[in-house]
C-alpha positions as CSV (number, residue, x, y, z in Angstrom):
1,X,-63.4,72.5,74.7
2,X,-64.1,68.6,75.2
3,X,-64.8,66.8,78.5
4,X,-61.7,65.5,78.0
5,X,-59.9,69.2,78.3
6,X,-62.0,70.7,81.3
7,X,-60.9,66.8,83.0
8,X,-57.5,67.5,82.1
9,X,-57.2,71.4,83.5
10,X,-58.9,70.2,87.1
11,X,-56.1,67.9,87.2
12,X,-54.0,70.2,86.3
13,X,-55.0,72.6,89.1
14,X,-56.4,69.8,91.8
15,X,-54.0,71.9,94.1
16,X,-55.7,75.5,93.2
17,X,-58.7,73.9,93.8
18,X,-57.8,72.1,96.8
19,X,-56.3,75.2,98.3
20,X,-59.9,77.2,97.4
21,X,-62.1,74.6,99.1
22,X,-60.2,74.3,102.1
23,X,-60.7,78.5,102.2
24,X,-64.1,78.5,101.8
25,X,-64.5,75.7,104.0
26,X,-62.2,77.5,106.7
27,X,-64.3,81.0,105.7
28,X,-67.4,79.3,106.8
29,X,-66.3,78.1,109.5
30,X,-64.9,81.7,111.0
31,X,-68.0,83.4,110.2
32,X,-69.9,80.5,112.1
33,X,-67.6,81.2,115.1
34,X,-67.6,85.2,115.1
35,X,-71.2,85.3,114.6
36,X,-72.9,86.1,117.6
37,X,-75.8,83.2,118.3
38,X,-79.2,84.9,118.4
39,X,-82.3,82.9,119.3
40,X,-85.7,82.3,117.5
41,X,-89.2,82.2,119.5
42,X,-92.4,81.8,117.4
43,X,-95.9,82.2,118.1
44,X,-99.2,81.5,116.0
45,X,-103.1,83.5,116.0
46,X,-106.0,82.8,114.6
47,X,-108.4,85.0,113.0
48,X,-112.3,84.0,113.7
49,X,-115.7,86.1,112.8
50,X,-117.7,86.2,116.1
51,X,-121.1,85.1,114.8
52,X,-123.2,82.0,114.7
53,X,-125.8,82.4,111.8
54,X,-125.8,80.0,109.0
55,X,-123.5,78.4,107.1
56,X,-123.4,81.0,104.6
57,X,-123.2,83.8,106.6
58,X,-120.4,81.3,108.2
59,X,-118.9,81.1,104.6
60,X,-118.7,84.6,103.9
61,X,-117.2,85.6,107.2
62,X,-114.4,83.0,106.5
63,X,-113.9,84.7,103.1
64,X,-113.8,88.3,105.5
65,X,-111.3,87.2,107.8
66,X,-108.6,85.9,104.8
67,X,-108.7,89.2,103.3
68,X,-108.6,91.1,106.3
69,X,-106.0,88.4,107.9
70,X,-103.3,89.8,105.3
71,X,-104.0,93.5,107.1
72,X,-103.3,92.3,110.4
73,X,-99.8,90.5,109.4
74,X,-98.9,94.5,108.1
75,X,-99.8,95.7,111.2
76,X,-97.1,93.7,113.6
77,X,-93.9,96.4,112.9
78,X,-96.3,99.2,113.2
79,X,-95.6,101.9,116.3
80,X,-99.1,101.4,117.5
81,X,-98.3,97.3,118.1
82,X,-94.8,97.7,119.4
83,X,-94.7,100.4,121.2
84,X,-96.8,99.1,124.2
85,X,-94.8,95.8,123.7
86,X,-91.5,98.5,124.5
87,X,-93.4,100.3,127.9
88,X,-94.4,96.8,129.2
89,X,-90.9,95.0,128.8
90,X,-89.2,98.0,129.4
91,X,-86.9,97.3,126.6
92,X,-84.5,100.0,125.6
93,X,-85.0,100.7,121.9
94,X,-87.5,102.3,119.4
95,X,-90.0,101.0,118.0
96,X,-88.5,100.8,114.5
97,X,-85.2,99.1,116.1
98,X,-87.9,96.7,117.5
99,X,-89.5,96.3,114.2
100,X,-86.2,94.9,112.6
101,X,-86.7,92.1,115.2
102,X,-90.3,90.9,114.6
103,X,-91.6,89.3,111.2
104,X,-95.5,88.5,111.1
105,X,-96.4,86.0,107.8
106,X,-99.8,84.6,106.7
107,X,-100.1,81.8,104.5
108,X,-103.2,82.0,101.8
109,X,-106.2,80.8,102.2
110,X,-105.6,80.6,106.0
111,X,-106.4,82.3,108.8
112,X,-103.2,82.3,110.3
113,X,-100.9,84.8,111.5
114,X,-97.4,83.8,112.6
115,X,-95.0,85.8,114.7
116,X,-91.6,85.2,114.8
117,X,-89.0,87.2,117.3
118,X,-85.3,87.0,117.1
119,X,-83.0,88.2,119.9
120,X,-79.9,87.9,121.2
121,X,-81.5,86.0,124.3
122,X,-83.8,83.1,124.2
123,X,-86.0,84.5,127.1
124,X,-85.7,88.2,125.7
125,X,-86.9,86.2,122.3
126,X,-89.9,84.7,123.7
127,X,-91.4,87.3,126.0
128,X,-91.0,89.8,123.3
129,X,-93.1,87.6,120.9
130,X,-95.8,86.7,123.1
131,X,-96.1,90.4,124.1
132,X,-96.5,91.0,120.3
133,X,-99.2,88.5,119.6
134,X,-101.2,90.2,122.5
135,X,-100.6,93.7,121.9
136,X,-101.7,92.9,118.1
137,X,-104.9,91.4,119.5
138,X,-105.9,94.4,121.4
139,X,-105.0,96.5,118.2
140,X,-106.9,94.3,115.9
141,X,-109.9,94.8,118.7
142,X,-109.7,98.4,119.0
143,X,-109.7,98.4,114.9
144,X,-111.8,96.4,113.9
145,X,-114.6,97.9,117.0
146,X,-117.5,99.4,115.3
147,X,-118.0,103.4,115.7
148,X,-121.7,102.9,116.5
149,X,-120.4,100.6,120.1
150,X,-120.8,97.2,120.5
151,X,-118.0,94.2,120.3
152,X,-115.4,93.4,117.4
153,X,-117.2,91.5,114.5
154,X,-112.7,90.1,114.6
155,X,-111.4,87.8,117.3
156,X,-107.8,87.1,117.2
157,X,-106.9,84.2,119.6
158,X,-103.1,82.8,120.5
159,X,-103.0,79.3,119.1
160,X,-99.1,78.6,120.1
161,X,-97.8,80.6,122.3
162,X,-94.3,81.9,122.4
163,X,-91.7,79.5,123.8
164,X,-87.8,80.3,124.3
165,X,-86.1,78.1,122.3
166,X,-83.3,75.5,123.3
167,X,-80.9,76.3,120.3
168,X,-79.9,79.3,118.6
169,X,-81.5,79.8,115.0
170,X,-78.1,81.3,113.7
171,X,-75.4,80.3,113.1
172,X,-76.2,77.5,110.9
173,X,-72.6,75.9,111.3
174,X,-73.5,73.4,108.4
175,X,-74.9,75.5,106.4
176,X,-72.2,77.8,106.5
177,X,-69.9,75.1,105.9
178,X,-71.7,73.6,102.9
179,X,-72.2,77.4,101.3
180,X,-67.9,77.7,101.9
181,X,-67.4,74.2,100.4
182,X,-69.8,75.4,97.2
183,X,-68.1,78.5,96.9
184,X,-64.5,77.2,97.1
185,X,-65.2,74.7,94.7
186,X,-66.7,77.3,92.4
187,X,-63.9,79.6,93.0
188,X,-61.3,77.2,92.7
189,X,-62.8,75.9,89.3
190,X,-63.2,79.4,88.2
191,X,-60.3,80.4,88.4
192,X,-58.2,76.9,86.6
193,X,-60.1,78.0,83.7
194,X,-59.3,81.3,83.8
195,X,-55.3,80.3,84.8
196,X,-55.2,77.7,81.6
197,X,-57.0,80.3,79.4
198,X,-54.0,82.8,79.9
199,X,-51.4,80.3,80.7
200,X,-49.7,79.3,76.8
201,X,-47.1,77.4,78.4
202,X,-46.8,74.3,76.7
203,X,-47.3,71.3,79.6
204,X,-48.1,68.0,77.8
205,X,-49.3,66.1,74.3
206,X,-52.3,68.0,74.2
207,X,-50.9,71.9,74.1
208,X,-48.3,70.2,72.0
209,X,-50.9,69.5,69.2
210,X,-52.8,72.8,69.6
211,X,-49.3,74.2,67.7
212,X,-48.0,71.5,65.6
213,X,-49.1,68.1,63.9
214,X,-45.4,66.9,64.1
215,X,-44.5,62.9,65.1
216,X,-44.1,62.9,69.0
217,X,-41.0,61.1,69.2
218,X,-40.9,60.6,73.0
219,X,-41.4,62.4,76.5
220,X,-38.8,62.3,78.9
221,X,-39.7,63.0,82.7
222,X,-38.6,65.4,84.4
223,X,-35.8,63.5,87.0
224,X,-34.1,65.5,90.1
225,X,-31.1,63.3,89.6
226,X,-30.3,64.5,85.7
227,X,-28.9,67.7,86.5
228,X,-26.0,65.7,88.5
229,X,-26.2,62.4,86.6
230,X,-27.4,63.9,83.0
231,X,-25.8,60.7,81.1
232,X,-28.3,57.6,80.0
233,X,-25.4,55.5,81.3
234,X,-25.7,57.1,84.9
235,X,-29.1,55.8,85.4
236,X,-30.4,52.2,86.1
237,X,-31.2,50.6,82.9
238,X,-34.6,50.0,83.7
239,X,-35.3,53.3,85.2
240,X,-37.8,55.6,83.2
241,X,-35.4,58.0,81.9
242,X,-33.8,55.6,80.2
243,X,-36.5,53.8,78.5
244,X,-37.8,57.2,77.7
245,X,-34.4,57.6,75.1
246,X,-34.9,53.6,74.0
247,X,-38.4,54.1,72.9
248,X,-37.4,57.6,71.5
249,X,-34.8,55.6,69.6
250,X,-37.3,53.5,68.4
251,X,-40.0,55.5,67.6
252,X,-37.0,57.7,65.5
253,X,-36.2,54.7,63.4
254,X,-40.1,54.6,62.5
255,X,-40.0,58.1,61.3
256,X,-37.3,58.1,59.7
257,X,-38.3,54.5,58.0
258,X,-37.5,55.6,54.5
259,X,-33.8,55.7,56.0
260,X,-33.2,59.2,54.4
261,X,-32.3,60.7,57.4
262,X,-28.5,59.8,58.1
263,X,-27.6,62.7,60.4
264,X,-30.5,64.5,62.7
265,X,-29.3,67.2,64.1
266,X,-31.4,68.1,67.4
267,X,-32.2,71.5,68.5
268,X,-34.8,73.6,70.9
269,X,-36.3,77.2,70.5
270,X,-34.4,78.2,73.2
271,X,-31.9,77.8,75.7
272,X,-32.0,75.5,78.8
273,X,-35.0,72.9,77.5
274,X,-32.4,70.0,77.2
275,X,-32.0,69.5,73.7
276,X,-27.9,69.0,74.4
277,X,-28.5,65.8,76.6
278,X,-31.2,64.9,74.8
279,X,-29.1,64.5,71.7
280,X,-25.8,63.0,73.8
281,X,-28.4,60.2,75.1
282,X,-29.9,59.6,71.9
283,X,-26.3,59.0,70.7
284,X,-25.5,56.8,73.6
285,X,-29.0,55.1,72.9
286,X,-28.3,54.4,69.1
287,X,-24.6,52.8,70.0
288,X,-26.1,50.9,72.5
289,X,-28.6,49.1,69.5
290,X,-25.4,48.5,67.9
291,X,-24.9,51.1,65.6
292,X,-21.5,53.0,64.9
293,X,-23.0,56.5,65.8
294,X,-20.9,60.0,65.7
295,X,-22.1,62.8,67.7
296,X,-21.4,66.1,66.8
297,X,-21.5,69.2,68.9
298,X,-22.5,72.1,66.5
299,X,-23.6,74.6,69.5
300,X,-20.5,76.8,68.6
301,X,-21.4,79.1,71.0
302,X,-22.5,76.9,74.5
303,X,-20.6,74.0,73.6
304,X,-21.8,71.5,76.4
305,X,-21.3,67.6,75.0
306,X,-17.8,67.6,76.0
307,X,-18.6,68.4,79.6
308,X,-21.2,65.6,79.8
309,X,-18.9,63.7,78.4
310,X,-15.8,64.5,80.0
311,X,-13.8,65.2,76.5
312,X,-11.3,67.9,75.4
313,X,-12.9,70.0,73.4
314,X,-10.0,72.4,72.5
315,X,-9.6,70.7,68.8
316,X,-12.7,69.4,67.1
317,X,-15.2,70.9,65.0
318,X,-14.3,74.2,64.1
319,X,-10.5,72.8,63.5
320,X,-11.5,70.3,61.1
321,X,-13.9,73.4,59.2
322,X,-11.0,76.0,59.1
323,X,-8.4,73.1,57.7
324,X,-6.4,72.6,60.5
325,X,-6.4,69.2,61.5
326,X,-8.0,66.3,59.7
327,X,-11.3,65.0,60.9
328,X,-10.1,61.0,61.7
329,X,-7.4,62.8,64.0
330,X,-10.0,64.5,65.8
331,X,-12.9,62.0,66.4
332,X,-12.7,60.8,70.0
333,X,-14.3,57.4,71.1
334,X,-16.2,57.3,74.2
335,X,-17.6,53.9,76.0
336,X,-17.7,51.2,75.3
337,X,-20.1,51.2,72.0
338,X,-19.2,52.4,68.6
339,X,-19.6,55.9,69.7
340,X,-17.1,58.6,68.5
341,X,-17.4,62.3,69.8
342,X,-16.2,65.4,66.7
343,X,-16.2,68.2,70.2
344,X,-16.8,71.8,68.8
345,X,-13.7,72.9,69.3
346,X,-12.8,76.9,69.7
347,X,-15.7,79.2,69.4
348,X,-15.2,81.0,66.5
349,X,-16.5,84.8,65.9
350,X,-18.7,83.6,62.9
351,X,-21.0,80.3,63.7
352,X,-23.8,80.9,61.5
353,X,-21.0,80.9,58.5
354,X,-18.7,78.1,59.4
355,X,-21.8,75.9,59.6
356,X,-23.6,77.1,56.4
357,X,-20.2,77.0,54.6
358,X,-19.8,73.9,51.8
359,X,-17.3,72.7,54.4
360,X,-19.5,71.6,56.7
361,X,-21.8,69.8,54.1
362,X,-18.8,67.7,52.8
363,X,-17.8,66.9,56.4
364,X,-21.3,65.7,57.5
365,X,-21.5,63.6,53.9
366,X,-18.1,62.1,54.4
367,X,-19.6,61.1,58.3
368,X,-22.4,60.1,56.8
369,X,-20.4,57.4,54.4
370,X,-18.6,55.9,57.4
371,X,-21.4,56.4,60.2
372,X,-24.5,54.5,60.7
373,X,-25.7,57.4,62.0
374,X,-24.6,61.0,63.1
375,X,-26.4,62.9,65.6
376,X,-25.6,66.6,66.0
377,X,-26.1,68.9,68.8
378,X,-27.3,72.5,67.1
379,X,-28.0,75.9,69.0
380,X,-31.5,76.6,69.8
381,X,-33.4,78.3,66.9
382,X,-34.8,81.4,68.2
383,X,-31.7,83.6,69.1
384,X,-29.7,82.6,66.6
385,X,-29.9,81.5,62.8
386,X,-27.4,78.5,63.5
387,X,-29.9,76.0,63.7
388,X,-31.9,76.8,60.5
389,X,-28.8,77.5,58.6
390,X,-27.2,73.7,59.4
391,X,-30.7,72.2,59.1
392,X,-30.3,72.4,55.4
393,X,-27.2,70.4,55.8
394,X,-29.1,67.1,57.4
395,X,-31.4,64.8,56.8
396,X,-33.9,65.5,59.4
397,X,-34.4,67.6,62.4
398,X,-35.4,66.8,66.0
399,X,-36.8,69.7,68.1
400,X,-36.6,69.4,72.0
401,X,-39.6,70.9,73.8
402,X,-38.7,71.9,77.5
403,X,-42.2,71.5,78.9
404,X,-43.4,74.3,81.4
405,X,-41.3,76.5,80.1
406,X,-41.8,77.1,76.4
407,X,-44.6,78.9,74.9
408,X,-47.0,78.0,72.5
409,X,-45.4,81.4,70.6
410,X,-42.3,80.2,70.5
411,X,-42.5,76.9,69.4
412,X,-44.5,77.9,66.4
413,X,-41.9,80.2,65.7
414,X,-39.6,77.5,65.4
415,X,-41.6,75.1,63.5
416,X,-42.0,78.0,61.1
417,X,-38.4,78.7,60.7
418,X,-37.7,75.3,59.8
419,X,-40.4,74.4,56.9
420,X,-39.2,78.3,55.9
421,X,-36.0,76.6,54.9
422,X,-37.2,73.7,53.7
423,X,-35.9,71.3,57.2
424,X,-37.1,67.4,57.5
425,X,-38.8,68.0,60.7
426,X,-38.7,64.0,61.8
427,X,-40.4,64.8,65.2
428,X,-40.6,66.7,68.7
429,X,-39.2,65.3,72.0
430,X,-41.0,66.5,75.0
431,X,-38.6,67.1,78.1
432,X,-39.1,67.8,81.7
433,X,-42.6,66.0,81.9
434,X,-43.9,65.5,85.1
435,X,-43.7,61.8,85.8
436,X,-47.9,61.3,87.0
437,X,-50.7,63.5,85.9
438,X,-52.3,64.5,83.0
439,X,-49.2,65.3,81.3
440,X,-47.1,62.5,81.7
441,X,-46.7,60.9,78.3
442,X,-46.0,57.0,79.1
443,X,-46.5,53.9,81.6
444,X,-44.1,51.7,81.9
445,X,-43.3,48.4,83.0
446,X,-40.0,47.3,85.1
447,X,-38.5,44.1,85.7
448,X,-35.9,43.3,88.1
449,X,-34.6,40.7,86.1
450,X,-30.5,41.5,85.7
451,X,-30.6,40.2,82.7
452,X,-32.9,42.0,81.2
453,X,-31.0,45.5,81.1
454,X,-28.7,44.0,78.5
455,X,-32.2,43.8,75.8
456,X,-34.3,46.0,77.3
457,X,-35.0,48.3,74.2
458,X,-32.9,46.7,71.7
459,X,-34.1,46.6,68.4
460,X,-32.3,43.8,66.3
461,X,-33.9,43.4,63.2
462,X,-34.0,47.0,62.2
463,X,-30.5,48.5,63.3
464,X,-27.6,47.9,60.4
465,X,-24.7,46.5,62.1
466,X,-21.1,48.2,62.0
467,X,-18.8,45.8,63.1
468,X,-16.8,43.5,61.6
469,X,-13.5,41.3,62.6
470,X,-11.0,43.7,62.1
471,X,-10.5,47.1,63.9
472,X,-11.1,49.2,60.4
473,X,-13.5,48.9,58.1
474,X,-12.8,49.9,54.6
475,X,-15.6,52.5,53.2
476,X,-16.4,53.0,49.7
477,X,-16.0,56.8,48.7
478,X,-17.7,57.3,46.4
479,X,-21.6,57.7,46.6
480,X,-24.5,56.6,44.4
481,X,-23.9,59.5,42.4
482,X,-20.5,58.2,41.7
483,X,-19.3,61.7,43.0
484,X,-16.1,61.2,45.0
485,X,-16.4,62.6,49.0
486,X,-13.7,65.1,49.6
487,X,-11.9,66.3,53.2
488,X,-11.9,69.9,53.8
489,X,-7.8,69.3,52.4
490,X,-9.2,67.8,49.2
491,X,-8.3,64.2,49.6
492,X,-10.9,61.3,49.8
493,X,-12.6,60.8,53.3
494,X,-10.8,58.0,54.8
495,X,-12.4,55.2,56.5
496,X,-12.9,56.2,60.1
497,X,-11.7,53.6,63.2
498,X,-14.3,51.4,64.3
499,X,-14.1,49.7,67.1
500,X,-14.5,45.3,67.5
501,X,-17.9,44.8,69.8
502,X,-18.1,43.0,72.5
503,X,-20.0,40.1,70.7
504,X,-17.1,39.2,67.9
């Protein structure tokens, strides 16, 4: 992983990490309270040869009293130093519980010995560690004493005597506090690695390419509003969802630039990850450039388009498939564009076969004759074979990621079922992005110039024009091949009604 990736998952997880340093910070800070304070009192001998001769004799007594000085230090939590330290303080422990209480250290190359005491009380603390020092000088005397009589060569003297101290040595509030800081942070990053090793949800660009090389086509942010207002036309024309479907629009045009793709048809891996809006406001998006666009709703078993819409959807596709009605007779305009709605109609018992059937080829070429473009919403790809079956049927293919919800698994899945059967995979559309963050796939800039919403997005060179002065536009029928486009009833595709724009 790059600099780039570890950046990206503490971003991802600034609250998990947030959340653990606050803990650690608030652990310290209870253990700091619940600790009972205990005090500190230090005192400080030295260690001297009693003799005057001459500066060697001087020389080699120093030498004497460093090795011996490393003795005496061993000697302090002995029973023969504390225990007359217990009978003159009258204390109420042993001499070993005493012993976990005193720490005698020597430094080398000294003659030093320090004493350190630490009790619950400050006084307690000091009176104990002077009566060590000076129970340890009558030890070291009584020791070091020759057998034959006569003085001890050793003299131990108290050089800083035992004080009680002002403060208590423990707890170190700020130490405690810095060690829970470290630890939460530690914690925290520890476990956003270990979350985004296991997590193979797919959250942004960058998981995205980890599966799939495929043109990103756009990222749509996740809004609160779309569930109630799911239309491009609900939502202020300078608001980020819609110029997330205008610069999809675009960036669709530059994929497809060979202009092979006539029809997309847009699907997901699965339900719920918005590929139905997503291909309604694509729809919306490409009538709004000025193109005569016909969306077709394909999901023949969660038909949705003609409740976003607010269309019939009792006669439409399947009717036109099984023969019953003709396909200009079921086409129904919505807006104020060139947009025209085919609704699925009944849900027939056999969607994988009515669109796989030759039918629904001739009926998406004959579209495709009198249609700038056609746009058709397909069921996702994973449940059922719908999707991969009508893919073959299109000229490209448009899959709808629903970010933080799909996994990596899945979406390979899909990708993998489409170049099986040979699809034109023209991009991927990331949905539900979180609008700041690592993950959010765009900036934008927004004017509140009125005027502006009417160009905002356009694209005027590149986008064929479908209108003309009179309310239908005659179509030629036959196609480069010089094959002649049939109906489902055998007789030439008709022109389809197009409406006059608002420009002519």
């Amino acid at each position: 992983m790059e600099l780039s990736d570890y950046l990206r998952i503490l971003r991802r997880n600034w609250v998990v990490i947030t959340a653990s340093t606050l803990a650690g910070l608030l652990l310290g800070a209870a253990m700091s309270m619940v600790t009972k304070p205990t005090y500190t009192s230090e005192t400080q001998l030295f260690v001297a040869i009693q003799s005057s001769g001459s500066v060697q004799e001087l020389q080699q007594g120093n030498t004497f009293s460093q090795a011996r000085v490393q003795s005496y230090a061993k000697t302090v939590d002995s029973p023969i130093v504390l225990q007359p330290v217990i009978d003159s303080l009258g204390l109420s422990m042993t001499a070993q519980e005493l012993a976990t209480k005193v720490t005698a250290t020597t430094d080398l190359n000294t003659v030093l010995v320090d004493i350190s005491v630490v009790d619950n009380s400050p006084v307690q603390a000091a009176a104990i560690a002077q009566a060590v020092s000076n129970s340890l000088i009558n030890v070291v005397d009584t020791l070091e004493k020759p057998k034959t009589g006569g003085t001890s060569p050793i003299s131990l003297s108290v050089i800083k005597p035992a004080a009680a101290p002002a403060s208590p040595s423990a707890p170190d509030t700020k130490l405690n506090l810095v060690a829970g800081l470290l630890a939460g942070i530690f914690i925290g990053i520890a476990v956003a690695v270990f979350r985004t090793k296991l997590d193979n949800r797919i959250r942004g660009e960058a998981d995205l390419r980890r599966v799939t090389d495929v043109p990103l086509l756009g990222g749509i942010a996740f809004d609160q509003d779309a569930r109630r207002k799911p239309l491009l036309t609900q939502a202020p024309p300078q608001s980020p969802r819609a110029e997330s479907f205008r610069q999809m629009r675009t960036n669709l045009q530059f994929a497809n630039v060979a202009g092979r793709a006539k029809t997309v048809l847009v699907t997901s891996s699965l339900p719920g990850e918005g590929k139905s809006t997503t291909a309604t406001n694509l729809a919306i998006a490409l009538a709004q450039a000025g193109q005569a666009v016909c969306l077709i709703d394909a999901d023949l078993r969660r038909p949705m388009v003609n409740e976003y819409l607010g269309l019939d959807r009792n006669a439409g596709l399947t009717t036109a498939l099984i023969g019953e009605a003709d396909v200009n007779d079921l086409l129904q305009p919505w807006g104020d564009e060139n947009l025209f709605v085919l609704a699925s109609g009944q849900i027939p018992p056999n969607p994988s076969e009515l669109l796989g059937s030759d039918e629904m080829k001739c009926l998406i070429a004959g579209l495709e004759v009198a249609f700038d473009t056609v746009v058709i919403d397909a069921p996702p790809l994973l449940p059922v074979t719908d999707a991969a079956v009508l893919s073959q049927h299109v000229g490209g293919v448009v899959v709808v990621v629903g970010t933080q919800k799909l996994r990596l698994q899945d979406l390979e899945k899909s990708i993998a079922a489409l170049r099986m059967v040979g699809s034109n995979i023209l991009g991927v559309v990331l949905n539900m992005l979180p609008a700041k963050g690592p993950d959010a796939y765009a900036y934008s800039y927004y004017t509140n110039d009125p005027n502006s919403a009417k160009t905002s997005g356009m694209i005027p060179a590149a986008t064929k024009s479908f209108t003309e002065d009179s309310d239908w536009q005659q179509v030629d029928t036959q196609d480069s091949r010089g094959s002649v486009m049939l109906t489902d009833q055998g007789r030439p595709a008709r022109a389809f009604p197009i409406r006059e724009s608002s420009s002519s």
